[in-house]
N, C-alpha and C positions, 0 to 999 in steps of 0.2 A: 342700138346703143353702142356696136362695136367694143362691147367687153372686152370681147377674146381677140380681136386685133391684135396681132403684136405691135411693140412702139417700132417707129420707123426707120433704127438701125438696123434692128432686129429683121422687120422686115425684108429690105435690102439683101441682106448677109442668105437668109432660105430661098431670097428669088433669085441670088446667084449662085446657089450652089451648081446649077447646072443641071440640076436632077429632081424630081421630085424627094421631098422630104421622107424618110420614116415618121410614123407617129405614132405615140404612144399616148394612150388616154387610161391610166388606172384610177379606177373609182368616178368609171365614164355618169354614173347618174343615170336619167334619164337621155342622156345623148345628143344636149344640146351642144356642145362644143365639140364632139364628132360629127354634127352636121355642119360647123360651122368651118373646121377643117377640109372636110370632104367636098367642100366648094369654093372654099380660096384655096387646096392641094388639090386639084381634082384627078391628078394622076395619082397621089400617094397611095402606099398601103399603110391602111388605120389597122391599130388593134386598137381593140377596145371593150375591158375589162371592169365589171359590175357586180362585186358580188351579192349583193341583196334581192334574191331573184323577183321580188315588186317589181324591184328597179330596174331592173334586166328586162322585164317585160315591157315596162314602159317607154324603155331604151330601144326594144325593135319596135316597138308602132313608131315611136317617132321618127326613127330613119327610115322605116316603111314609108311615113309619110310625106317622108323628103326628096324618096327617090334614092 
C-alpha cells in the first residue's frame, strides 16, 4: 500500500541529498517502517527505538525476517 512512501517532493529532495539519509524511527513498533526504510535507504544508518519490550521483540523478528 506504500504508506510510508514519502510524497514525491519529499522523495526527490533524500534522493538528492547525495548521501544516504540518517533515520530516526522512535516508537519504531514492531519494525515495519524500519524495514520499509532499510530498503528504499539501503545504505542508511537506521536507529530505531521501541520502548515496550513485546514490541521490541517483535521488532527484531521482523527485521530478522527481512534481512
Amino acid at each position: 500500500e506504500r504508506q510510508y512512501e514519502p510524497p514525491p517532493a519529499v522523495a526527490r529532495r533524500l534522493d538528492d541529498l547525495g548521501r544516504p539519509p540518517a533515520i530516526l524511527d522512535l516508537g519504531a513498533n514492531v519494525g515495519y517502517f524500519t524495514v520499509f526504510a532499510a530498503a528504499r535507504f539501503p545504505d542508511s544508518r537506521i536507529f530505531a527505538f521501541e520502548p515496550d519490550p513485546a514490541n521490541a521483540e517483535l521488532m527484531r523478528r521482523t527485521l530478522h525476517a527481512n534481512g
